[in-house]
N, CA, C and O atoms as CSV, one atom per row, in Angstrom:
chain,resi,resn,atom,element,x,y,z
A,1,UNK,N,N,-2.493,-8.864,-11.341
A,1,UNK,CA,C,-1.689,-9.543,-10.337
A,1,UNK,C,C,-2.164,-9.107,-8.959
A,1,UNK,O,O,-2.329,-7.897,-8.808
A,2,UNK,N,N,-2.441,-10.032,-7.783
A,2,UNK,CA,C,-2.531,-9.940,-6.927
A,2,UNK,C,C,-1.566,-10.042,-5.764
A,2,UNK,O,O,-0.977,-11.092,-6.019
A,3,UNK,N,N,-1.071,-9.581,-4.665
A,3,UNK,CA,C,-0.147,-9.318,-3.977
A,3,UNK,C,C,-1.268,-8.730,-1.748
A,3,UNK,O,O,-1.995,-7.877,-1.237
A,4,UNK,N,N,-0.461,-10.132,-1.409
A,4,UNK,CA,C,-1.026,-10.248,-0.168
A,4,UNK,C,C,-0.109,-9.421,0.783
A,4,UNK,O,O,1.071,-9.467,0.438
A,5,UNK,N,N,-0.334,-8.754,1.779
A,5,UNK,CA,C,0.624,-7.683,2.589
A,5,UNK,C,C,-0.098,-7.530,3.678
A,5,UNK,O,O,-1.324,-7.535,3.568
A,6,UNK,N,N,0.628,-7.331,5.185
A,6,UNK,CA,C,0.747,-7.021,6.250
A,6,UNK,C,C,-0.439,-5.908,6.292
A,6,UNK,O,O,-0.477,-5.263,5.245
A,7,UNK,N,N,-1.310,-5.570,7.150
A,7,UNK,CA,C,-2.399,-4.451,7.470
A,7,UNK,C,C,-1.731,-3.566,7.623
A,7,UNK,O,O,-1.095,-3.559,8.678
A,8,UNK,N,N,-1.508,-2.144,6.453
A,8,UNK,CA,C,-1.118,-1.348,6.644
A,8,UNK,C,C,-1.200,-0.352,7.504
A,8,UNK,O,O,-2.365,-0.256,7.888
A,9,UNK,N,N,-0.255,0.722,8.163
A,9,UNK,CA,C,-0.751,1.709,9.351
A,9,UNK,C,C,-1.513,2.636,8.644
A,9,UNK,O,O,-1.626,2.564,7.420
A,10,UNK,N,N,-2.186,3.727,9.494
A,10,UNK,CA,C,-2.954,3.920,9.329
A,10,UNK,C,C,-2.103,5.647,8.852
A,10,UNK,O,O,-0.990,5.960,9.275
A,11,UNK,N,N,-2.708,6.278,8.190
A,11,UNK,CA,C,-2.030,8.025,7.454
A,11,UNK,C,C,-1.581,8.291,8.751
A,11,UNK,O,O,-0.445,8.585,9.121
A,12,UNK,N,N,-2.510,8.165,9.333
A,12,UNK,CA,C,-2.416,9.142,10.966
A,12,UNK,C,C,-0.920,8.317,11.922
A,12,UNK,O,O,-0.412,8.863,12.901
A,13,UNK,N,N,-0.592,7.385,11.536
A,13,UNK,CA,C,0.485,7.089,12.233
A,13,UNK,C,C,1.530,6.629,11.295
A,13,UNK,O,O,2.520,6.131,11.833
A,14,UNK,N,N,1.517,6.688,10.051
A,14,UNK,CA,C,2.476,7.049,8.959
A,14,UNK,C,C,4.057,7.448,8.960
A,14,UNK,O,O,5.187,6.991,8.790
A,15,UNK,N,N,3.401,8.508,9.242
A,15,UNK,CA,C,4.736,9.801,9.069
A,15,UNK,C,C,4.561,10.457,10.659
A,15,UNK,O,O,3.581,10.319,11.390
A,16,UNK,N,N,5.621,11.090,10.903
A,16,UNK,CA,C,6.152,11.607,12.094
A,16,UNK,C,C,6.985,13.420,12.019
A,16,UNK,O,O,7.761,14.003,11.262
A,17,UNK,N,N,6.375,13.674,13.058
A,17,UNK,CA,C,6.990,15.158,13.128
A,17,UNK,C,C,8.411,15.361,13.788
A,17,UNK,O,O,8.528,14.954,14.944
A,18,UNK,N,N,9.650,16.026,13.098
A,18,UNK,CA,C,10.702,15.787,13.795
A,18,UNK,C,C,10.621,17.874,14.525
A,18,UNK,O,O,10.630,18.884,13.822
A,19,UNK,N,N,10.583,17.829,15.405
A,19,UNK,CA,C,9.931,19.548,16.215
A,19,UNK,C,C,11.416,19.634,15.479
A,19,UNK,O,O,11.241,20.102,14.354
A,20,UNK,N,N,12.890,19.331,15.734
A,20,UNK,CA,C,13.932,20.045,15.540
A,20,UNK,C,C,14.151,20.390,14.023
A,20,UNK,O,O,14.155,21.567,13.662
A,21,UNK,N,N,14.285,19.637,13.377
A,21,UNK,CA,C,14.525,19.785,12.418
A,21,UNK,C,C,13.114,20.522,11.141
A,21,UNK,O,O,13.310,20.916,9.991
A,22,UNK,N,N,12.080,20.486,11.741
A,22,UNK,CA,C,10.646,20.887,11.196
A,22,UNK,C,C,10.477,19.810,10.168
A,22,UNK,O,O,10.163,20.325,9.095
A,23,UNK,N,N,10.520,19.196,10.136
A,23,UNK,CA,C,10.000,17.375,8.729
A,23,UNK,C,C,9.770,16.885,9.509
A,23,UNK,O,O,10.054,16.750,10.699
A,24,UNK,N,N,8.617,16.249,8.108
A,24,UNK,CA,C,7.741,15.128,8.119
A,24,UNK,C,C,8.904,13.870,7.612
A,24,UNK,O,O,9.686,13.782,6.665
A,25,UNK,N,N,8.543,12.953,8.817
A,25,UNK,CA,C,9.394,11.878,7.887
A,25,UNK,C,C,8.529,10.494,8.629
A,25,UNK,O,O,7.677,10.497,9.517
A,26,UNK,N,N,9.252,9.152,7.719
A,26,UNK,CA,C,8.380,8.022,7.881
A,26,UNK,C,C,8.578,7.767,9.490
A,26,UNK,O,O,9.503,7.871,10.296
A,27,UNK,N,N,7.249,7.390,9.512
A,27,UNK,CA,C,7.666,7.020,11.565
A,27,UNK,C,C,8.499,5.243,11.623
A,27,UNK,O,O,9.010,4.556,10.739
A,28,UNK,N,N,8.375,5.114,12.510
A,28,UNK,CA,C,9.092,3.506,12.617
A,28,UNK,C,C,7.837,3.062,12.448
A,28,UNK,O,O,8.130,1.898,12.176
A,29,UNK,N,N,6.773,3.086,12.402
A,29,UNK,CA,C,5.623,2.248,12.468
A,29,UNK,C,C,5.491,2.026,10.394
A,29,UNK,O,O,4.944,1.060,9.861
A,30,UNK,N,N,5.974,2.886,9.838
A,30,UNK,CA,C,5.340,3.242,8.630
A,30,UNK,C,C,6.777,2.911,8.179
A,30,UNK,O,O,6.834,2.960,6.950
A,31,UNK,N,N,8.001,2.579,8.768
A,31,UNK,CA,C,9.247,1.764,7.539
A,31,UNK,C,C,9.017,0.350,8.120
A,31,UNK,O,O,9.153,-0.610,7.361
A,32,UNK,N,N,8.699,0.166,9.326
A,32,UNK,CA,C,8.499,-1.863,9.268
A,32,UNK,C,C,7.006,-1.703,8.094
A,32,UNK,O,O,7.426,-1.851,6.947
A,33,UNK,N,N,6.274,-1.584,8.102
A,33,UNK,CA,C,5.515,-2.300,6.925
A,33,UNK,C,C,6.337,-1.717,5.607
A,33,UNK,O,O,6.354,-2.387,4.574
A,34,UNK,N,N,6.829,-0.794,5.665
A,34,UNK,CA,C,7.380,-0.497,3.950
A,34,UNK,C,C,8.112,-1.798,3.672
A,34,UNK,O,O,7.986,-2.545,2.701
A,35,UNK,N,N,8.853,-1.903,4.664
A,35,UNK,CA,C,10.278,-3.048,4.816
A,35,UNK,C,C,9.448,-5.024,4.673
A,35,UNK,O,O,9.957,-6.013,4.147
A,36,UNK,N,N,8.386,-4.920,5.225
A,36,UNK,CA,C,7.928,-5.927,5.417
A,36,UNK,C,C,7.015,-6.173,3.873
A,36,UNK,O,O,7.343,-7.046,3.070
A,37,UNK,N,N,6.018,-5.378,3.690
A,37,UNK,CA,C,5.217,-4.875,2.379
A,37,UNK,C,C,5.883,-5.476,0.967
A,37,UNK,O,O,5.526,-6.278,0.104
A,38,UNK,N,N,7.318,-4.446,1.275
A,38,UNK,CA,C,8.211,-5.025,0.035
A,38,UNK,C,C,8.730,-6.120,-0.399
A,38,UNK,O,O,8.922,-6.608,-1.512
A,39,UNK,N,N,8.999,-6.542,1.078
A,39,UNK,CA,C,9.614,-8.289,1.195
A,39,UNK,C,C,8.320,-8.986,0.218
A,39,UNK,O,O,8.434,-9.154,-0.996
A,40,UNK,N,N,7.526,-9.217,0.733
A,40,UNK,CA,C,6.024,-9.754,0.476
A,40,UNK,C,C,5.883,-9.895,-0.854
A,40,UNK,O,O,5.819,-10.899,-1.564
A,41,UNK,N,N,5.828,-8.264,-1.188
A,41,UNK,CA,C,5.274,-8.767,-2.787
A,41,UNK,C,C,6.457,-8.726,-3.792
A,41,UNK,O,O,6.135,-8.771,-4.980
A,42,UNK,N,N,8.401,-8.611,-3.350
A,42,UNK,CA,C,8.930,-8.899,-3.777
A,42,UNK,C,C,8.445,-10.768,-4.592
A,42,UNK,O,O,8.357,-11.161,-5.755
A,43,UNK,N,N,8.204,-11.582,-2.955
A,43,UNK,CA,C,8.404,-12.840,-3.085
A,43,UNK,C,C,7.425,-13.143,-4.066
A,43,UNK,O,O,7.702,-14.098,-4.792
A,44,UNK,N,N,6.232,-12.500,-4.284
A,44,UNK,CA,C,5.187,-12.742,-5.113
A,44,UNK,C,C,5.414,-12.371,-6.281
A,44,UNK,O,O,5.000,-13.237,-7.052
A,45,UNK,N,N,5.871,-11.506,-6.818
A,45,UNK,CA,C,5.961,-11.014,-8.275
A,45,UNK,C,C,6.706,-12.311,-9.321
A,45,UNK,O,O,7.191,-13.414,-9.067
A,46,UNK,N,N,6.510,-11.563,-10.516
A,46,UNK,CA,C,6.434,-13.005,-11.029
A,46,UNK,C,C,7.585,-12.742,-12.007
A,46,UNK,O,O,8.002,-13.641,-12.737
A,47,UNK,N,N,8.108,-11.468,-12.016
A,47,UNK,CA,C,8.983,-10.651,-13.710
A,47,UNK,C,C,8.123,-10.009,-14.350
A,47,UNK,O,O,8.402,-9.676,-15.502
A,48,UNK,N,N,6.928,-9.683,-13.822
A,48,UNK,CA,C,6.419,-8.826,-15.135
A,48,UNK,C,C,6.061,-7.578,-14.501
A,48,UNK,O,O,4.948,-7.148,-14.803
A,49,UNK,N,N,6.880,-6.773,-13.540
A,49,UNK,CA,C,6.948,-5.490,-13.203
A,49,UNK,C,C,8.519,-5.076,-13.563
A,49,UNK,O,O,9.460,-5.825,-13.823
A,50,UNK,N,N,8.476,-3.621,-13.488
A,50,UNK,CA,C,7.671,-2.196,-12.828
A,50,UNK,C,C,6.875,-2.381,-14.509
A,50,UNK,O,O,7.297,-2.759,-15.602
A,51,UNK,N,N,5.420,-1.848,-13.952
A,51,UNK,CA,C,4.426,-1.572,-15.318
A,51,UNK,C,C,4.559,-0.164,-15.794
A,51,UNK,O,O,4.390,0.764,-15.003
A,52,UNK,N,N,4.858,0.044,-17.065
A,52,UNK,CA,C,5.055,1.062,-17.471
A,52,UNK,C,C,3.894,1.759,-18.419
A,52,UNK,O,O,3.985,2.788,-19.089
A,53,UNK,N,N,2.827,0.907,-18.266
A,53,UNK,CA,C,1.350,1.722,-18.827
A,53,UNK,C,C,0.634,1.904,-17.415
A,53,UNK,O,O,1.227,1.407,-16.457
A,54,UNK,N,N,-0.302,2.411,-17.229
A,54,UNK,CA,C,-1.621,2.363,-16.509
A,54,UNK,C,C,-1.917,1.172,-15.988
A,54,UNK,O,O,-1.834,0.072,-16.533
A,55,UNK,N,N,-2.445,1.573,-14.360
A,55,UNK,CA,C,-3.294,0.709,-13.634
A,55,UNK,C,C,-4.045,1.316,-12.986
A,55,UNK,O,O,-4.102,2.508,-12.680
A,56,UNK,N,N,-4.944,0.055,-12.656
A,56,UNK,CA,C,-5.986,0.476,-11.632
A,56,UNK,C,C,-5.981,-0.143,-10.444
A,56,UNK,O,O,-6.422,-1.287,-10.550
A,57,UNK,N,N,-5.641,0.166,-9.288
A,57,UNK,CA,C,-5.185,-0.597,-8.289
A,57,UNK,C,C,-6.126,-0.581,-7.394
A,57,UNK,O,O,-6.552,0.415,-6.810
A,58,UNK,N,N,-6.620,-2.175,-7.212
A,58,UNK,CA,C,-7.420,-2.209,-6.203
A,58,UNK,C,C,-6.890,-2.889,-4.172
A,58,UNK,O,O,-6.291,-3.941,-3.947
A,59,UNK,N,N,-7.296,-2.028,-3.254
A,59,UNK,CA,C,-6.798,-2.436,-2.285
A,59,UNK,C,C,-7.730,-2.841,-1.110
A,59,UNK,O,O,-8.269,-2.029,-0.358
A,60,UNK,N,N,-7.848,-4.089,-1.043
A,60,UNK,CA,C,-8.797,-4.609,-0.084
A,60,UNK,C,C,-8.419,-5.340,1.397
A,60,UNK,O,O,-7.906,-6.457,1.468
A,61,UNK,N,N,-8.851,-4.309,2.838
A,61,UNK,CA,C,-8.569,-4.402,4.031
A,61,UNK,C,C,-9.122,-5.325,4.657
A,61,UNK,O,O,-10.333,-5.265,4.447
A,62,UNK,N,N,-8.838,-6.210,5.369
A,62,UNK,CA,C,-8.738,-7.020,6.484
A,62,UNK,C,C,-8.516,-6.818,7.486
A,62,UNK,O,O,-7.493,-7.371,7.890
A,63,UNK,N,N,-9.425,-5.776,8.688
A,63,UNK,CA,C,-9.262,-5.312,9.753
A,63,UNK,C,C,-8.774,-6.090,10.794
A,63,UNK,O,O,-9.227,-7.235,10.783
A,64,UNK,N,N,-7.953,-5.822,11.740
A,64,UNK,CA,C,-7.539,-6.786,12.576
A,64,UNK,C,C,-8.935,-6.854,13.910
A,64,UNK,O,O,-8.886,-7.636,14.860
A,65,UNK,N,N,-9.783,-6.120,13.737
A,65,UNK,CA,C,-10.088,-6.688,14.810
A,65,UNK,C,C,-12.202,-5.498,14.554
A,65,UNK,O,O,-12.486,-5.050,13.443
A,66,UNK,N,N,-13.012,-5.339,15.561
A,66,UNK,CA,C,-13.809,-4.573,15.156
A,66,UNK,C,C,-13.924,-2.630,15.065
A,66,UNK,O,O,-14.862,-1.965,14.625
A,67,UNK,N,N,-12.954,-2.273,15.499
A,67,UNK,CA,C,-12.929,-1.315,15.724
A,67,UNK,C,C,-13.547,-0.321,14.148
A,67,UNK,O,O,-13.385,-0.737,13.001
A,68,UNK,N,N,-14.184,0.895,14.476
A,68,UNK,CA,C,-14.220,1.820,13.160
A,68,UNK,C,C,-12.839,2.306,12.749
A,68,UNK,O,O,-11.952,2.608,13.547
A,69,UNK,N,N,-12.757,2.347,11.587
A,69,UNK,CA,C,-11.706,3.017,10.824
A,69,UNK,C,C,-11.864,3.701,9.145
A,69,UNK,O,O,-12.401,2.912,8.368
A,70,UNK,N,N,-11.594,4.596,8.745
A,70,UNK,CA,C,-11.644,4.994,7.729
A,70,UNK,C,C,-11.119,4.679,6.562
A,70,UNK,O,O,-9.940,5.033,6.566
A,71,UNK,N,N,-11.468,4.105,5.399
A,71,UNK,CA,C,-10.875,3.718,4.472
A,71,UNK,C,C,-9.840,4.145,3.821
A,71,UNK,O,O,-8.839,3.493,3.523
A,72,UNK,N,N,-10.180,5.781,3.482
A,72,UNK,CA,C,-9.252,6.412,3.066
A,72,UNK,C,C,-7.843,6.884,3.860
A,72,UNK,O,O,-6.937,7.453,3.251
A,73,UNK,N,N,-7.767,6.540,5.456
A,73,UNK,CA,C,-6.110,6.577,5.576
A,73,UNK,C,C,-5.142,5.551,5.446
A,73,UNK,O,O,-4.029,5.789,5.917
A,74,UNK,N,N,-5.409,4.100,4.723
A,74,UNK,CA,C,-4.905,3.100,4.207
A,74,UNK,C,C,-3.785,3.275,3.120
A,74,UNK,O,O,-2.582,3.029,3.205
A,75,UNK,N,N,-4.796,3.954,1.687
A,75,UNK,CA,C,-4.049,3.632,0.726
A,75,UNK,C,C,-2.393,4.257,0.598
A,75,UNK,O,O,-1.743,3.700,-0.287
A,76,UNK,N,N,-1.718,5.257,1.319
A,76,UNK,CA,C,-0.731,6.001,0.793
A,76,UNK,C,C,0.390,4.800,1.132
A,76,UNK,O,O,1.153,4.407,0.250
A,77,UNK,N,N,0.419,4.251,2.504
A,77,UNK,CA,C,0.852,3.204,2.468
A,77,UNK,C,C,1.615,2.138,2.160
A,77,UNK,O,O,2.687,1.699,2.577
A,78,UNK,N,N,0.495,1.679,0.988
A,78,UNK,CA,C,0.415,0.801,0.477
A,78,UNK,C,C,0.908,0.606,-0.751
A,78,UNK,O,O,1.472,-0.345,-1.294
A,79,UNK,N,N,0.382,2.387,-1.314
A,79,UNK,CA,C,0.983,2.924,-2.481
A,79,UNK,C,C,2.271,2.804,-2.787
A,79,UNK,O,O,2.671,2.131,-3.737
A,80,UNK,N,N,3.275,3.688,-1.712
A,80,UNK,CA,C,4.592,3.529,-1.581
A,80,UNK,C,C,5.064,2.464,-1.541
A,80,UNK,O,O,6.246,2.368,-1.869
A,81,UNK,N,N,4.267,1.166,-1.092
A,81,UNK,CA,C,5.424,0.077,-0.776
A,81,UNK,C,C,5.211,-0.493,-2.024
A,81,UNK,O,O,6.062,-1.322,-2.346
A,82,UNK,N,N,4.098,-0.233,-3.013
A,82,UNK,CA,C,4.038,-0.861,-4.638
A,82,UNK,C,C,5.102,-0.408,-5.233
A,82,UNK,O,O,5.695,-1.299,-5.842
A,83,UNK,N,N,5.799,1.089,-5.333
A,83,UNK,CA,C,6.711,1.851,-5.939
A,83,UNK,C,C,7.658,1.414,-5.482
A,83,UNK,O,O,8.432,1.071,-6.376
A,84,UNK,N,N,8.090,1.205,-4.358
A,84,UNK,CA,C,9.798,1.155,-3.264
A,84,UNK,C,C,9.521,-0.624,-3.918
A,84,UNK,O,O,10.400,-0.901,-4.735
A,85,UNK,N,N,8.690,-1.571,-3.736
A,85,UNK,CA,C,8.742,-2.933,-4.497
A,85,UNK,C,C,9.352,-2.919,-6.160
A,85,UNK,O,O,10.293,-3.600,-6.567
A,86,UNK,N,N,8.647,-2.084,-6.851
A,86,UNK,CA,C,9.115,-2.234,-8.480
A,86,UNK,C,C,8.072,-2.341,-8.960
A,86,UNK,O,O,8.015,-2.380,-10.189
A,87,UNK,N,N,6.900,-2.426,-8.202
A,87,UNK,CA,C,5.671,-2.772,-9.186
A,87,UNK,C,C,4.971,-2.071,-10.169
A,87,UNK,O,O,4.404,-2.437,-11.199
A,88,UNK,N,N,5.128,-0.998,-9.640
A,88,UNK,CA,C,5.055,0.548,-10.412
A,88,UNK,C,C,5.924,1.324,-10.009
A,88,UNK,O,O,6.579,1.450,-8.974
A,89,UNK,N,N,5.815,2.023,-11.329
A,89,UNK,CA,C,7.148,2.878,-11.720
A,89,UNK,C,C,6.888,4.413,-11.265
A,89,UNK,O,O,7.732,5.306,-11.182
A,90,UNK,N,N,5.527,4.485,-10.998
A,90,UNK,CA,C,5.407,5.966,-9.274
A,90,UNK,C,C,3.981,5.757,-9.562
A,90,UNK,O,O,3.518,5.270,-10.594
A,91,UNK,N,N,3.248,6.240,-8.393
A,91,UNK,CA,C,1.826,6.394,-7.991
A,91,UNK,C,C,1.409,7.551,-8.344
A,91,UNK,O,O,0.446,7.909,-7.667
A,92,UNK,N,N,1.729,8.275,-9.114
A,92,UNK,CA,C,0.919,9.434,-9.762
A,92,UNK,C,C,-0.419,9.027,-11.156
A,92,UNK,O,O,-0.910,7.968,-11.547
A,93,UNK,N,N,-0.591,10.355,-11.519
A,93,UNK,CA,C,-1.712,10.218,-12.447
A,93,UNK,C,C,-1.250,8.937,-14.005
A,93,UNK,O,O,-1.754,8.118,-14.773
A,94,UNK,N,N,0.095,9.628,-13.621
A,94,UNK,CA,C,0.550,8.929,-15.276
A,94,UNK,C,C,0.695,7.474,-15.146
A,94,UNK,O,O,1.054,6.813,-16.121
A,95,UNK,N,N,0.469,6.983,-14.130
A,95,UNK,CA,C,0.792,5.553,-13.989
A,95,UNK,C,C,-0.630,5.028,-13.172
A,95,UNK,O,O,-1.140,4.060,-13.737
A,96,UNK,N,N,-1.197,5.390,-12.220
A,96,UNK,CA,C,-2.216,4.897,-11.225
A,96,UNK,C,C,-3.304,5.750,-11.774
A,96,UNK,O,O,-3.404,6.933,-11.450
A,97,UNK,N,N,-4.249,5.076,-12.728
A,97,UNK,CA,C,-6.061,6.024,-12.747
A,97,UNK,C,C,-6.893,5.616,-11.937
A,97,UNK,O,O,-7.847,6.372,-11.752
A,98,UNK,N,N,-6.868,4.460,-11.250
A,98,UNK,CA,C,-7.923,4.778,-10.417
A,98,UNK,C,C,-7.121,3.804,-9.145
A,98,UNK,O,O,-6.260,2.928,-9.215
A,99,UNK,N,N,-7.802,4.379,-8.076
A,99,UNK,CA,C,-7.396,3.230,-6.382
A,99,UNK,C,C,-9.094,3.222,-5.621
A,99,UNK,O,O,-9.984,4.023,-5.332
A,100,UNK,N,N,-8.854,2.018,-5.563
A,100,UNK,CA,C,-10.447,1.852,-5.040
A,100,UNK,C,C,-9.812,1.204,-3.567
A,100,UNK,O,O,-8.768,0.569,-3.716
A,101,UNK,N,N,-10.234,1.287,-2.456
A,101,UNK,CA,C,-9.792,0.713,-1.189
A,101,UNK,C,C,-11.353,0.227,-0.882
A,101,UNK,O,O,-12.368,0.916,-0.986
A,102,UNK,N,N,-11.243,-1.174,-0.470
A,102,UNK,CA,C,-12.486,-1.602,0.568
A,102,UNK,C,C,-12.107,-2.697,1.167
A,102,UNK,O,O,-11.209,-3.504,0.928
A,103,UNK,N,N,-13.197,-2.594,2.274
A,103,UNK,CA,C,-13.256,-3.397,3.572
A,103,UNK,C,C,-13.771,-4.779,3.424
A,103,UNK,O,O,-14.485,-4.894,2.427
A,104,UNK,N,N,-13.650,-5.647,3.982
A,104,UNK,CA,C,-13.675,-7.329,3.684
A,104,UNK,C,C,-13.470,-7.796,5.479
A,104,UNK,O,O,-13.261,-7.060,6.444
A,105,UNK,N,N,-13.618,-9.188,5.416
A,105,UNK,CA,C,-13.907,-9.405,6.603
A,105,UNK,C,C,-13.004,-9.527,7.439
A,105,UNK,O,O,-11.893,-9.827,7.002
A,106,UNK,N,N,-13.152,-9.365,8.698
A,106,UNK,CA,C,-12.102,-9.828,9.559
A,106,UNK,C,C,-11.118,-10.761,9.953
A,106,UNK,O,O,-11.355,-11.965,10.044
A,107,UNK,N,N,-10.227,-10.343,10.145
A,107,UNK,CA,C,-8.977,-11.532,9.804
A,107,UNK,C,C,-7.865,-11.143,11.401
A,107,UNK,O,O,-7.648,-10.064,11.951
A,108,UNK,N,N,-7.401,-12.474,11.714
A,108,UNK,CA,C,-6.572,-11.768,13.159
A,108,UNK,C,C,-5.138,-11.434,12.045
A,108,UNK,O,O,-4.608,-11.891,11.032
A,109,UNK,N,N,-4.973,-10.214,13.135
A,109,UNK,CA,C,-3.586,-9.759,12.698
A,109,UNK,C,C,-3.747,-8.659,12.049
A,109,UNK,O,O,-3.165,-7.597,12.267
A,110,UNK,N,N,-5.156,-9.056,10.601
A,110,UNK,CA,C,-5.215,-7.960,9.574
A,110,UNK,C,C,-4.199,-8.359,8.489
A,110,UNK,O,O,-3.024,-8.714,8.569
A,111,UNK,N,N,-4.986,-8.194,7.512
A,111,UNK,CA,C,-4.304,-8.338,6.471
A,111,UNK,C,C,-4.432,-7.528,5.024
A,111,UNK,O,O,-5.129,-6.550,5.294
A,112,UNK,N,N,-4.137,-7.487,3.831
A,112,UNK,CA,C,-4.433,-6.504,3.090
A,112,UNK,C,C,-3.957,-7.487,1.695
A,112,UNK,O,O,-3.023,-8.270,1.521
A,113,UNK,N,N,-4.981,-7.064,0.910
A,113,UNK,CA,C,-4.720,-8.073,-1.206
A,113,UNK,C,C,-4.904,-6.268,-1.883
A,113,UNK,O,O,-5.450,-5.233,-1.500
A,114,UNK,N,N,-4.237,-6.632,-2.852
A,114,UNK,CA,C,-3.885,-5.365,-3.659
A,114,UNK,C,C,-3.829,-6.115,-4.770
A,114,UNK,O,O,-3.052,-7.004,-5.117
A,115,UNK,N,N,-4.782,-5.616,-5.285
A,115,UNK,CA,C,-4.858,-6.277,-7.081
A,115,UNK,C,C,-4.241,-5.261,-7.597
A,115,UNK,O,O,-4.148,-4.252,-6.899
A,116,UNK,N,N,-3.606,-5.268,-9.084
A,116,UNK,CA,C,-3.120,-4.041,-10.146
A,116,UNK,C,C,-2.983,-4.368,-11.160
A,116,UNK,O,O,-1.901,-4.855,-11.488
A,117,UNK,N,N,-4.242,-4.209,-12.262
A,117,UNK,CA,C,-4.443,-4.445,-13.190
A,117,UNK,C,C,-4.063,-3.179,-14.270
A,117,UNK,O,O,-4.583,-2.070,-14.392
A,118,UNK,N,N,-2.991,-3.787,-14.962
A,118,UNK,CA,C,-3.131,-2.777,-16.065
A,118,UNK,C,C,-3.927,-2.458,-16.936
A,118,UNK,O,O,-4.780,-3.206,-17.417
A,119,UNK,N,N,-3.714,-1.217,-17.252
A,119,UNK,CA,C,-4.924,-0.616,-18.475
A,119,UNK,C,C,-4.261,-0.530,-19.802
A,119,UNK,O,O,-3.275,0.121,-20.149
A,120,UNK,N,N,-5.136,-1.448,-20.548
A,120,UNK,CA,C,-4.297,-1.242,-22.404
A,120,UNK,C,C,-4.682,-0.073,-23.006
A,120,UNK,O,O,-5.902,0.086,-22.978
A,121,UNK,N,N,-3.948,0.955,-23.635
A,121,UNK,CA,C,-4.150,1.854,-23.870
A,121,UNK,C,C,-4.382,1.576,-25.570
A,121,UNK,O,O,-4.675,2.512,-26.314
């Protein structure tokens, strides 16, 4: 199943430092896409989640624009908003074996496809 979503933020602007309280918590930048993410592939799913075997989740970026960016501060993201959706039942080993993230062409806005194919055991 494939599932189209908003260009996720980036790790680095994710989560947020609260000095008073000493936590890490989600920044506002990182609950509008959770909030938005979920909407999305709520509307897309079809009934055949949360998967309760193995996947391999592939996540492919649509930069908004040319700038460099690193692949790897994408996926956590993206991850969470699969779990907080229903699509999977948590992003650990026992459920997610592999996450492949890559880059694809430019798109305004930015955009992001997340395939998740289960694995038959």
């Amino acid at each position: 199943m494939t599932f189209d979503l908003p260009f996720p933020p980036t790790v680095n602007t994710y989560w947020r430092h609260d000095p008073k309280t000493r936590r890490t918590l989600l920044s506002r930048k990182g609950r509008a896409f959770k909030q938005e993410a979920v909407l999305a592939v709520r509307s897309q799913m079809l009934g055949l989640f949360p998967l309760d075997d193995p996947a391999d989740v592939t996540i492919t970026l649509h930069p908004p624009d040319k700038r460099k960016r690193d692949a790897d501060n994408y996926g956590k993201a993206v991850m969470d908003a699969l779990v907080d959706a229903g699509v999977l039942e948590d992003d650990n080993s026992e459920y997610v074996r592999s996450i492949t993230v890559r880059w694809d062409e430019q798109r305004k806005g930015g955009e992001c496809s997340v395939a998740v194919e289960p694995i038959e055991c």
